[in-house]
N, CA, C and O of each residue as an XYZ file, in Angstrom:
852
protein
N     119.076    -24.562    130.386
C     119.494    -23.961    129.109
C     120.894    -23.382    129.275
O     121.068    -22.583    130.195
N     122.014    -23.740    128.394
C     122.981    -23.166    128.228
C     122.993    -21.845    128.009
O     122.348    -21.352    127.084
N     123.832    -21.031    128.953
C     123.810    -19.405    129.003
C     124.059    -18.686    127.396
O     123.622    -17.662    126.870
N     125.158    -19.985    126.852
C     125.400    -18.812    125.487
C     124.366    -18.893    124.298
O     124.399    -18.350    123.194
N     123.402    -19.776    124.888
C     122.236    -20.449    123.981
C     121.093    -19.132    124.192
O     120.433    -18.549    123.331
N     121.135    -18.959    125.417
C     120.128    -17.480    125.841
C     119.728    -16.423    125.064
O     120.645    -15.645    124.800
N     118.624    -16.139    124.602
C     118.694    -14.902    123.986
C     119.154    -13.716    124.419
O     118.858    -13.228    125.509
N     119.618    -13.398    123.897
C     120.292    -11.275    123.490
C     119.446    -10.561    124.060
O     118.453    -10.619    123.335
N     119.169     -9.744    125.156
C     118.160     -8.809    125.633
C     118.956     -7.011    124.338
O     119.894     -6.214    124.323
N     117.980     -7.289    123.724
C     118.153     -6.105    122.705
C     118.355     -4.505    122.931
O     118.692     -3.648    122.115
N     117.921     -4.349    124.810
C     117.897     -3.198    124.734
C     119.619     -3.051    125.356
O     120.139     -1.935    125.380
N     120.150     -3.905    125.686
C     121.655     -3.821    125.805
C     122.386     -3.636    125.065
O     123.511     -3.250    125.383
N     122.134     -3.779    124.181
C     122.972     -2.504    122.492
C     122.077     -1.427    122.479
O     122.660     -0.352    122.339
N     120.614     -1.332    122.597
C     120.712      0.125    122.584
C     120.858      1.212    123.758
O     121.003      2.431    123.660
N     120.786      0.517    124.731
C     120.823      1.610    125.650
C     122.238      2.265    125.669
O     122.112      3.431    126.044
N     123.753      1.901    125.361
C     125.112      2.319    125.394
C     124.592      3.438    123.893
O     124.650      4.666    123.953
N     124.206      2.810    122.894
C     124.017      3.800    121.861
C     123.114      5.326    122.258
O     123.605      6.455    122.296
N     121.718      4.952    122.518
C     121.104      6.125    123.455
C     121.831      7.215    124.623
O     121.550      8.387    124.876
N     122.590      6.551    125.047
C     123.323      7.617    125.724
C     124.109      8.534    125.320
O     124.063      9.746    125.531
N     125.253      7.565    124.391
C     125.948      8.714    123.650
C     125.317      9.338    122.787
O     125.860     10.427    122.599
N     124.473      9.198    122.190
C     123.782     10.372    121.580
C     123.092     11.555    122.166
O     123.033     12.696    121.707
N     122.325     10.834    123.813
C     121.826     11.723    124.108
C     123.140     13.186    124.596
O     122.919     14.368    124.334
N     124.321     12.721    125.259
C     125.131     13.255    125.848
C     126.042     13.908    124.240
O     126.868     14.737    124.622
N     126.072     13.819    123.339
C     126.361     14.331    121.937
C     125.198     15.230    121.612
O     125.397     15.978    120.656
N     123.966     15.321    122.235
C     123.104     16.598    121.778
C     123.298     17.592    123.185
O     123.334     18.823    123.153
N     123.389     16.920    124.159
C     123.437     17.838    125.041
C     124.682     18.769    125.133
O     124.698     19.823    125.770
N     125.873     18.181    124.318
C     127.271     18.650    124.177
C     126.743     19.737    123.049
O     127.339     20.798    123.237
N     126.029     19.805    122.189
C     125.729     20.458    121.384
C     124.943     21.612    121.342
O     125.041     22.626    120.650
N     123.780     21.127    122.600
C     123.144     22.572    122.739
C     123.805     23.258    123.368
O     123.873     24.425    122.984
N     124.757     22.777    124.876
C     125.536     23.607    125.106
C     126.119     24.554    125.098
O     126.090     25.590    125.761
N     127.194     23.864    123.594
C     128.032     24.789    122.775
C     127.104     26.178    121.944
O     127.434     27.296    121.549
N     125.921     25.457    121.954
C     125.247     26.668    120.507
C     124.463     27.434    122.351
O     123.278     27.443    122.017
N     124.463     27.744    123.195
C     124.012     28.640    124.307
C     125.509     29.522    124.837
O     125.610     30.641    125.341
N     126.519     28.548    124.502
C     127.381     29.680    125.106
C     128.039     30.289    124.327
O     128.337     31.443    124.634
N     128.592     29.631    122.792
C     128.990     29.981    122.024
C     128.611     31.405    121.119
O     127.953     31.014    120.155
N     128.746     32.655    121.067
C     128.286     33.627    120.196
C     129.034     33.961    119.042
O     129.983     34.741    118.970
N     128.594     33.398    118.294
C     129.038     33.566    116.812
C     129.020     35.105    116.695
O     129.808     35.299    115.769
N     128.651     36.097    117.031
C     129.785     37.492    116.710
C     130.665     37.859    117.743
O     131.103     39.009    117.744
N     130.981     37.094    118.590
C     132.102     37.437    119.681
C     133.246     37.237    119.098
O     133.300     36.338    118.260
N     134.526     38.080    119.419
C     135.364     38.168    118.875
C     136.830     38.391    120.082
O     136.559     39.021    121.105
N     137.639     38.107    119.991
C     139.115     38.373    120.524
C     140.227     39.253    119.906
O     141.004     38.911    119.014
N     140.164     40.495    120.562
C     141.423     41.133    119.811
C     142.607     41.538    120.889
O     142.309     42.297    121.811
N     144.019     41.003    120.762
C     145.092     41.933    121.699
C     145.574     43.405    121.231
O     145.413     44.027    120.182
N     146.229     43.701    122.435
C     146.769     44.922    122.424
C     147.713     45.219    124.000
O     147.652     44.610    125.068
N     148.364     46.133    123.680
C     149.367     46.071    125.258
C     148.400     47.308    125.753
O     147.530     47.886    125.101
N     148.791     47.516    127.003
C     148.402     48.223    128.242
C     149.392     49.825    128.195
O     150.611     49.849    128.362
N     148.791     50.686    128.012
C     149.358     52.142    128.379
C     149.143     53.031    129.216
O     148.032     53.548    129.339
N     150.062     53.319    129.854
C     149.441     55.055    130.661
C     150.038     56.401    129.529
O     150.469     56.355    128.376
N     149.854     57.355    130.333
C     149.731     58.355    129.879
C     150.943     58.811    130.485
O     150.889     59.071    131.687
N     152.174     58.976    129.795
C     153.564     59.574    130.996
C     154.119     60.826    130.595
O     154.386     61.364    129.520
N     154.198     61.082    131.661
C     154.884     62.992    131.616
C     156.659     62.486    131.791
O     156.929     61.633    132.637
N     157.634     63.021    131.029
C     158.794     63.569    131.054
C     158.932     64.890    131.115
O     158.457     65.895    130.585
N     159.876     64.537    132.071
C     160.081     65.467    133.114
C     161.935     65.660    133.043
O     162.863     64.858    133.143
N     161.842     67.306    132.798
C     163.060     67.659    132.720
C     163.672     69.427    133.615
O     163.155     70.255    134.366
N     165.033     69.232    132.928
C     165.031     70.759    133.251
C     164.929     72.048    132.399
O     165.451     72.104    131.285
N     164.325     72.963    132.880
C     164.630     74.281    131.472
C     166.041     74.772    131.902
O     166.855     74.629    130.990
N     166.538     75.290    132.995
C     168.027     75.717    132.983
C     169.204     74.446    132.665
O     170.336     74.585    132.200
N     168.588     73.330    133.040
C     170.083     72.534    132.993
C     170.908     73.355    133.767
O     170.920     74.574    133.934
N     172.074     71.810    134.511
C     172.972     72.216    135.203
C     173.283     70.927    135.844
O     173.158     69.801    135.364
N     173.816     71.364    137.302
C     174.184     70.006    137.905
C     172.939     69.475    138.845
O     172.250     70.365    139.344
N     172.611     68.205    139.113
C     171.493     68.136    139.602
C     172.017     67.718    141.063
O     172.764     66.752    141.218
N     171.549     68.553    142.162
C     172.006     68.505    143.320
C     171.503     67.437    144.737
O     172.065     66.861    145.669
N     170.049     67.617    144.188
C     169.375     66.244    144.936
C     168.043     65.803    144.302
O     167.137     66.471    143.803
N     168.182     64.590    144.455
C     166.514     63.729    143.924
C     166.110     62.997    145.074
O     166.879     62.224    145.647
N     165.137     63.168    145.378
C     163.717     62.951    146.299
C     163.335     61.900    146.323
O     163.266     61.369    147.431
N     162.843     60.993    144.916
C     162.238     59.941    144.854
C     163.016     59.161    144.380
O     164.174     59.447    144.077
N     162.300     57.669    144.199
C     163.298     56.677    143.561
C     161.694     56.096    142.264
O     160.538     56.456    142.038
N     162.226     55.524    142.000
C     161.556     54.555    141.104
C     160.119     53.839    141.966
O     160.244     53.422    143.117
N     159.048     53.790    141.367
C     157.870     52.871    142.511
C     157.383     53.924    143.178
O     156.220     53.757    143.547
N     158.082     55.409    143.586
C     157.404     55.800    144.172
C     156.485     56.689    143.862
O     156.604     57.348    142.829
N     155.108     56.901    144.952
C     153.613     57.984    144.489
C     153.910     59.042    144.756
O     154.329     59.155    145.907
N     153.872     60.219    143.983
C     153.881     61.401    144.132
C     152.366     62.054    144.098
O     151.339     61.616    143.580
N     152.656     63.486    144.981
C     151.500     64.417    144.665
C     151.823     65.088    143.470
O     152.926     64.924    142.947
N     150.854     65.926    142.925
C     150.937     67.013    141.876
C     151.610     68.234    142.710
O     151.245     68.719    143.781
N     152.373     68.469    142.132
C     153.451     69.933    142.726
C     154.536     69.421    143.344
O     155.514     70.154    143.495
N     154.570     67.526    144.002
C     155.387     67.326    144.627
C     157.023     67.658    144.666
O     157.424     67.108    143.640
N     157.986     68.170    145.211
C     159.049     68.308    144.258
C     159.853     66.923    144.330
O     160.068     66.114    145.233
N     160.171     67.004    143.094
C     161.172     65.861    142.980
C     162.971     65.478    142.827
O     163.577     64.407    142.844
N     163.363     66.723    142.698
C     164.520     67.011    142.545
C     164.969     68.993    142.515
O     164.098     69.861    142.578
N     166.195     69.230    142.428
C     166.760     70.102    142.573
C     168.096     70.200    141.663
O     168.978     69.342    141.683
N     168.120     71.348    140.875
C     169.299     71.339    140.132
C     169.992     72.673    140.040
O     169.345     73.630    139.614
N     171.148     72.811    140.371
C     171.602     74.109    140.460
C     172.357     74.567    138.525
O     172.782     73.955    137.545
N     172.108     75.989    138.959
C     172.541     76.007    137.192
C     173.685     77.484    137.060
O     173.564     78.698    136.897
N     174.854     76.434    137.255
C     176.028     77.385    137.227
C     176.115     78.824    135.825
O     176.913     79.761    135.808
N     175.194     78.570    134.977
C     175.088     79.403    133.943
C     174.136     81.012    134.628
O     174.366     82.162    134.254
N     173.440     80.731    135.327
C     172.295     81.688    136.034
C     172.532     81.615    137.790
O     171.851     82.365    138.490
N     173.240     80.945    138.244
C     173.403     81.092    139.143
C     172.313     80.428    140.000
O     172.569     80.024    141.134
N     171.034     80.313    139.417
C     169.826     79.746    139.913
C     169.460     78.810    140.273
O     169.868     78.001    139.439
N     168.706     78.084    141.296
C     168.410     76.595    141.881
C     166.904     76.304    141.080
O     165.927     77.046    141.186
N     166.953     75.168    140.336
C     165.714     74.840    139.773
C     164.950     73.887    140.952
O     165.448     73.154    141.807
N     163.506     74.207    140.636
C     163.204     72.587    141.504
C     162.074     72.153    140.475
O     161.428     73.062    139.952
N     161.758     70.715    140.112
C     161.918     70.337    139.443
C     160.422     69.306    140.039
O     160.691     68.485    140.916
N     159.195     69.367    139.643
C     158.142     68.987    140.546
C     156.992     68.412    139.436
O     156.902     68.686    138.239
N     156.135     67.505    140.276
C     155.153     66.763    139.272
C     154.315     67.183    139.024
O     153.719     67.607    140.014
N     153.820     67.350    138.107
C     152.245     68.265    137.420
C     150.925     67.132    137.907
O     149.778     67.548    138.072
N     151.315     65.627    138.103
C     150.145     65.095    138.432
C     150.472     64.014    139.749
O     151.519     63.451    140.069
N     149.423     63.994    140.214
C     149.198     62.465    141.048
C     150.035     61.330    140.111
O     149.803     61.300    138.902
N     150.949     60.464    140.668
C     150.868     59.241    140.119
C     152.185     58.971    140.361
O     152.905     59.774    140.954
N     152.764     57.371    139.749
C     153.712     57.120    139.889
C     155.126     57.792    139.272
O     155.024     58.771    138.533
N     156.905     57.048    139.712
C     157.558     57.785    139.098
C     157.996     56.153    138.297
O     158.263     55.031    138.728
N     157.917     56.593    137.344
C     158.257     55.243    136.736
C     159.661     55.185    136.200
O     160.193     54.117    136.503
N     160.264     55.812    135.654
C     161.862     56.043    135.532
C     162.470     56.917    136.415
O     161.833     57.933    136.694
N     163.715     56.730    136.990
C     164.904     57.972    137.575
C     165.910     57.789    137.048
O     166.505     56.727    137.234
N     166.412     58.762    136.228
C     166.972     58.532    135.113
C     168.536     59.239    135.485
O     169.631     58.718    135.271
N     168.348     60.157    135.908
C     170.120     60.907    136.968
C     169.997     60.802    138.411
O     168.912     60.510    138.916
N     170.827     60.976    138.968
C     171.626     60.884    140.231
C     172.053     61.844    140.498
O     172.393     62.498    139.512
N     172.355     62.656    142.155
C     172.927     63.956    142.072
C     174.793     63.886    142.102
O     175.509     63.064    142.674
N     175.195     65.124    141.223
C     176.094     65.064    141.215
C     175.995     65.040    139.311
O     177.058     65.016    138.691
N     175.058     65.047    138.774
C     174.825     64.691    137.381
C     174.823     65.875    136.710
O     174.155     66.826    137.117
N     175.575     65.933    135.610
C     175.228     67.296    135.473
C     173.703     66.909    133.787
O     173.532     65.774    133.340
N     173.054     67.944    133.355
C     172.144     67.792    132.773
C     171.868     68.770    131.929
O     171.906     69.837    132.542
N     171.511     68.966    130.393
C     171.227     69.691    129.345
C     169.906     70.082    129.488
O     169.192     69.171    129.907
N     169.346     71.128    129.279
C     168.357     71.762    129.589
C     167.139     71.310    128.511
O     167.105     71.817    127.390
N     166.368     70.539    128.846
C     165.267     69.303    128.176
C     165.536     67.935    127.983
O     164.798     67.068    127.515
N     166.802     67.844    128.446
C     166.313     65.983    128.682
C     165.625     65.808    129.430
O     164.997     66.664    130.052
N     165.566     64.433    129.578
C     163.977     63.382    130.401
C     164.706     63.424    131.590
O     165.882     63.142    131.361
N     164.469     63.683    132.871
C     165.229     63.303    134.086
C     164.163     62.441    134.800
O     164.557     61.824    135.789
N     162.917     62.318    134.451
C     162.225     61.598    135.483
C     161.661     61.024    134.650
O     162.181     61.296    133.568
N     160.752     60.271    134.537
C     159.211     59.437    133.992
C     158.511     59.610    134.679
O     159.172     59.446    135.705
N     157.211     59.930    135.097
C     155.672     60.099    136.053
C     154.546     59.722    135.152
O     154.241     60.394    134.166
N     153.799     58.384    135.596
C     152.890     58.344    134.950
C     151.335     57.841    135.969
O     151.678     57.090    136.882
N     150.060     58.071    135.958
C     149.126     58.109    136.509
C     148.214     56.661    136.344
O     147.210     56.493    135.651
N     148.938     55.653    137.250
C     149.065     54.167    136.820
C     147.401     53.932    136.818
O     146.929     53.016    136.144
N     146.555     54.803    137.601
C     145.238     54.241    138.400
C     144.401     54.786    136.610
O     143.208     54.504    136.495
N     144.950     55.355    135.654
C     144.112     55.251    134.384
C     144.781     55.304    133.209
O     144.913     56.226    132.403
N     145.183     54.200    133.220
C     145.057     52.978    131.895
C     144.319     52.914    130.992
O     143.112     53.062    131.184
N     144.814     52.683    129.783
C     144.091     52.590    128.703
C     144.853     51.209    128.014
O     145.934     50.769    128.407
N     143.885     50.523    126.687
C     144.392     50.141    125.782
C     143.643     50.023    124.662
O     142.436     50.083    124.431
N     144.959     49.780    123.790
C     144.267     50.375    122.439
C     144.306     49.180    121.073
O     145.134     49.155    120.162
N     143.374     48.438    121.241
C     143.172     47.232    120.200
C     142.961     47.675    118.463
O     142.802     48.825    118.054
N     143.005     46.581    117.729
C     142.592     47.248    116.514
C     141.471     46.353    115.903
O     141.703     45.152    115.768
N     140.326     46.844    115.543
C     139.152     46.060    115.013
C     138.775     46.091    113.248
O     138.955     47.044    112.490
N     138.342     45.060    112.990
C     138.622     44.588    111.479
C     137.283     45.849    111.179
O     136.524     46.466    111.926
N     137.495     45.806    109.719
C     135.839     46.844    109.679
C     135.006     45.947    109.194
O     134.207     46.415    108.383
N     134.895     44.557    109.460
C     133.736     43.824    109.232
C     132.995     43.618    110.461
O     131.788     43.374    110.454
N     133.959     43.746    111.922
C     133.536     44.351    112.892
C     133.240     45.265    113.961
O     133.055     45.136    115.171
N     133.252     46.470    112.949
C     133.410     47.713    113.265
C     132.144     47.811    113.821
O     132.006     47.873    115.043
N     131.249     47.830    113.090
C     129.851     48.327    113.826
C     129.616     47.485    114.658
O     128.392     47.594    114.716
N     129.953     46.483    115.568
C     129.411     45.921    116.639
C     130.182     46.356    117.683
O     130.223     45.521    118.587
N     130.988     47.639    117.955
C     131.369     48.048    118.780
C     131.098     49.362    119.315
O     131.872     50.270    119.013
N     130.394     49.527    119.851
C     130.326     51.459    120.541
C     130.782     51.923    121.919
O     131.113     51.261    122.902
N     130.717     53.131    121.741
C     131.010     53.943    122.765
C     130.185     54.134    124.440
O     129.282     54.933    124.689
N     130.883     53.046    125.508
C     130.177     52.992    126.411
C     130.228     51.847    126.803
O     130.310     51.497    127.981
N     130.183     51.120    125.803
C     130.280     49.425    126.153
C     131.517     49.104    126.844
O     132.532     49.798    126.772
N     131.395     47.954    127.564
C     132.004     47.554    128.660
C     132.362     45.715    128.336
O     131.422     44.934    128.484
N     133.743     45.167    127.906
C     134.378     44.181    128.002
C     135.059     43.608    128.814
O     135.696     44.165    129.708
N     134.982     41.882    128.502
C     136.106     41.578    129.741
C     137.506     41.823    129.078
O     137.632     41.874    127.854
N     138.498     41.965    129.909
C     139.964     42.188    129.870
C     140.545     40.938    129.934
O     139.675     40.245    130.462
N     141.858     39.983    129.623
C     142.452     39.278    130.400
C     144.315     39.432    130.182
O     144.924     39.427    129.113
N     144.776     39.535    131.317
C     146.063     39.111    131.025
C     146.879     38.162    131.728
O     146.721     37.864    132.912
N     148.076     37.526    130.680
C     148.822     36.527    130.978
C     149.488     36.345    132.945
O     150.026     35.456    133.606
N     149.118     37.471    133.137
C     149.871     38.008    134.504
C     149.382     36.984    135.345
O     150.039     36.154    135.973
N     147.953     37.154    135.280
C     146.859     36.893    136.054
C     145.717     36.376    135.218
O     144.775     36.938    134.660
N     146.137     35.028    135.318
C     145.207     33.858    134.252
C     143.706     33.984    134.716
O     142.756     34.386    134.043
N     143.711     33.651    135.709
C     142.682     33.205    136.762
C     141.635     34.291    136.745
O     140.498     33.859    136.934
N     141.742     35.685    136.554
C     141.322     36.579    136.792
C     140.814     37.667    135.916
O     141.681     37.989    135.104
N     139.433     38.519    135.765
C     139.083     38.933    134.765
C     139.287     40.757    135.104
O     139.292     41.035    136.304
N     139.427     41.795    134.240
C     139.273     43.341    134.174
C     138.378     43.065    133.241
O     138.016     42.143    132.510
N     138.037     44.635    133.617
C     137.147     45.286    132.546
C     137.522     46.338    131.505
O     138.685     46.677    131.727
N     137.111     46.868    130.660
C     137.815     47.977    130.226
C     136.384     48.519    129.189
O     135.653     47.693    128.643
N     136.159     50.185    129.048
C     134.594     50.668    128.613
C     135.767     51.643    127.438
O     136.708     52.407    127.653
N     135.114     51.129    126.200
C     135.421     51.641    125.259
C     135.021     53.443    125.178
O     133.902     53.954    125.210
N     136.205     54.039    125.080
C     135.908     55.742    124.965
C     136.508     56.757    124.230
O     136.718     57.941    124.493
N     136.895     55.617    122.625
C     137.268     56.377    121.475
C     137.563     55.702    120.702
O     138.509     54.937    120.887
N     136.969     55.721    119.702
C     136.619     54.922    118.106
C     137.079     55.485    116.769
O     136.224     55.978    116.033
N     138.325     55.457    116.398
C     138.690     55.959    115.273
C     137.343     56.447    114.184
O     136.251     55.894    114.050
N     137.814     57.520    113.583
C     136.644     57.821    112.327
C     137.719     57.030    111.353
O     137.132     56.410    110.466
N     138.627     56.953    111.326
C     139.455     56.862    110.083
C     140.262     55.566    110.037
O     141.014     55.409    110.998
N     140.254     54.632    109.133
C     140.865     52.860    108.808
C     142.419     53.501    109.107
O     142.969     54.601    109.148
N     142.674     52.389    109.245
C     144.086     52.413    109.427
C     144.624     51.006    108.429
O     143.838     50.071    108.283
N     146.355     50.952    107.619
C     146.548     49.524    107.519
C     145.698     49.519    106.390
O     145.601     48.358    105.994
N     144.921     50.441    105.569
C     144.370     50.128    104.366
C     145.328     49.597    103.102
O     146.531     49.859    103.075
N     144.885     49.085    102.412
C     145.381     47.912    101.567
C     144.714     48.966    100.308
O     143.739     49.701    100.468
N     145.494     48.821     99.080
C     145.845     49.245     98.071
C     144.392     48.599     97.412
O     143.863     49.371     96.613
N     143.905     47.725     97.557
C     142.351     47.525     96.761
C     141.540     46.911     97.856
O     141.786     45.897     98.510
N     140.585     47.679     97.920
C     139.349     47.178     98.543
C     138.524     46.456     98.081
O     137.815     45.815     98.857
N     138.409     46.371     97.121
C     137.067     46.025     96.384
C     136.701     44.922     96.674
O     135.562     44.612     96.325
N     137.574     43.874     97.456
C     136.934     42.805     97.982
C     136.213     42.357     99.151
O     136.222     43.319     99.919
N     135.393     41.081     99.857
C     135.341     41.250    100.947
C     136.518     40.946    101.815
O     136.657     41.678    102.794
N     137.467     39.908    101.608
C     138.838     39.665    101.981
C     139.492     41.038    102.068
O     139.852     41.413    103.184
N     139.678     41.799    101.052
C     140.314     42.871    101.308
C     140.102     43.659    102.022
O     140.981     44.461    102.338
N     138.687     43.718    102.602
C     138.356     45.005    103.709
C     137.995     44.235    104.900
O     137.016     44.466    105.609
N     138.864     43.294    105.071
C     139.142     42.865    106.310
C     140.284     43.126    106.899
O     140.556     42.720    108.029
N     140.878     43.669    106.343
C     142.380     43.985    106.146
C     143.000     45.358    106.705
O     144.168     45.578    107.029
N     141.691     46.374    106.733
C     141.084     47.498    106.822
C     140.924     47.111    108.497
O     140.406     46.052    108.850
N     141.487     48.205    109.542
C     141.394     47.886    110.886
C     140.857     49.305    111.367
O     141.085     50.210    110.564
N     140.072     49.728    112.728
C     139.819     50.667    113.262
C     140.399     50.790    114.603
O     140.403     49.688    115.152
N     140.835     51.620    115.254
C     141.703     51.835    116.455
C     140.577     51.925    117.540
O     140.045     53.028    117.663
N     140.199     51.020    118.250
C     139.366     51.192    119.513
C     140.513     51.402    120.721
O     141.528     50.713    120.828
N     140.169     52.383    121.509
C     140.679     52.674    122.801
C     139.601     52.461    124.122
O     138.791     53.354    124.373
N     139.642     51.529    124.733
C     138.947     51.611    126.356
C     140.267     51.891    127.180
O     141.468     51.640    127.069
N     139.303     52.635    128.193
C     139.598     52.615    129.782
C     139.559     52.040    130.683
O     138.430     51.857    131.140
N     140.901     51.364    131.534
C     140.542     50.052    131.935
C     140.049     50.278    133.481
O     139.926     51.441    133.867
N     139.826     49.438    134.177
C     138.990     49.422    135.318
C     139.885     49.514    136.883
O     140.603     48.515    136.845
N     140.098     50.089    137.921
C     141.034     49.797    138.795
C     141.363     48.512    138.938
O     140.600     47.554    139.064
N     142.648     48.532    138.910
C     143.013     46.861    139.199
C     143.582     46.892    140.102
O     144.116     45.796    140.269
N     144.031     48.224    141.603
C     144.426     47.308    142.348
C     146.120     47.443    142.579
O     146.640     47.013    143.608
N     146.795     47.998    141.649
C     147.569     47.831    140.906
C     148.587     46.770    139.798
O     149.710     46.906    139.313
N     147.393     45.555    139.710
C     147.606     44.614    139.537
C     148.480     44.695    137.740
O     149.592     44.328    137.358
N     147.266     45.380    137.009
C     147.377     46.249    135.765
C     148.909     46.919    135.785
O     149.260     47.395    136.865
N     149.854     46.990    134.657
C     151.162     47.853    134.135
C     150.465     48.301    133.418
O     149.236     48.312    133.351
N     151.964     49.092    132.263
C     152.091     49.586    131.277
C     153.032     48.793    130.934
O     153.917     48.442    131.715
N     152.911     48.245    129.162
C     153.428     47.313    129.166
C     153.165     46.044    128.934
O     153.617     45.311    128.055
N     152.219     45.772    129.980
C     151.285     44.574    129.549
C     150.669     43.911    128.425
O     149.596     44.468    128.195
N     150.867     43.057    127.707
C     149.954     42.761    126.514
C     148.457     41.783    127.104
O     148.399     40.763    127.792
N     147.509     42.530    126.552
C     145.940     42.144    127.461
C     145.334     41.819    125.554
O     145.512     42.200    124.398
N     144.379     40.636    126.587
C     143.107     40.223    125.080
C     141.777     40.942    125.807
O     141.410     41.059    126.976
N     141.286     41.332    124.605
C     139.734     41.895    124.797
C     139.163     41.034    124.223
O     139.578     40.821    123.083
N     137.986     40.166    124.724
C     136.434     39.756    124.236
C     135.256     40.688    124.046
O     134.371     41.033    124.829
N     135.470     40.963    122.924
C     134.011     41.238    122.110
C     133.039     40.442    121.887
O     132.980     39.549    121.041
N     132.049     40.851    122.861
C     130.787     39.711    122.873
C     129.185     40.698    122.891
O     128.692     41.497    123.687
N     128.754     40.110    121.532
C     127.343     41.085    121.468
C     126.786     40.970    122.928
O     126.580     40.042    123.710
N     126.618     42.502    122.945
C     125.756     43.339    124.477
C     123.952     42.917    124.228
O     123.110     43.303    125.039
């Protein structure tokens, strides 16, 4: 018998069809197990908390201690400024643990009594502060714990535990009355982010995933 005379074994069209379907449901349950339809993505940049740091006499500033990058103690001193008006030597010292993030004069400088001469900020607690729609306001509380990510460090996840929830909208829009419109309507969530190590700035722009707990 001539081969092209042969009958068609039928299950050779369906078995290529059976597969992709089966591998099109399995693509599907997949998606509906990992996928959470109230999870959500919101950005926001990365902040510390920074002390400026100045003089009350003003004068000439005679020596500085630190540079930029570097950790200070609380009380550490950081500079010295003599103040030809009083005759008096200021010294000029950090109220907290943490970094100096600006040095802003040099000695030999002379200085007005309340400018910024230093920056100090307490890198190891970080915050940031996202803004949430009020259609998903109530799926967020106090305590809960998200992943973090930033551009810095693709590869790699933080955490950050939400620990202050605006009472009050922000960004309100002139009519509510719709549901479009009170989406429009945002609430200020602040978490605390997790040691990183110092991997974490200030500065940073980070995404939060909101994913029902």
């Amino acid at each position: 018998m001539d081969h092209a005379d042969a009958p068609r074994n039928p299950l050779r069209r369906i078995m290529p069809l059976v597969l992709i379907a089966g591998a099109a449901i399995l693509g599907w349950l997949y998606w509906q197990t990992t996928t959470d339809p109230n999870a959500f993505t919101l950005s926001g940049t990365i902040e510390a908390t920074e002390i400026h740091l100045g003089s009350q006499l003003g004068g000439e500033v005679k020596q500085v201690y630190v540079n930029e990058g570097d950790y200070v103690d609380a009380g550490q001193k950081l500079m010295s400024i003599y103040s030809a008006a009083t005759g008096a030597n200021e010294s000029v010292t950090s109220p907290i643990e943490g970094t100096v993030l600006e040095r802003l004069v040099e000695p030999g400088e002379i200085t007005a009594p309340g400018n910024t001469l230093m920056v100090v900020a307490d890198l190891s607690a970080l915050t940031l502060t996202v803004y949430v729609p009020e259609d998903r306001y109530g799926q967020v509380f106090l305590g809960q714990t998200y992943a973090v990510k930033v551009d810095s460090f693709p590869d790699q996840t933080f955490s950050g535990t939400v620990r202050h929830i605006a009472d009050h909208a922000e960004f309100t829009p002139r009519n509510v009355q719709t549901v479009e419109g009170r989406k429009s309507t945002v609430f200020a969530i602040k978490l605390a982010l997790a040691p990183s190590r110092g991997r974490l700035k200030p500065g940073m722009p980070a995404d939060v995933n909101f994913e029902a707990s």
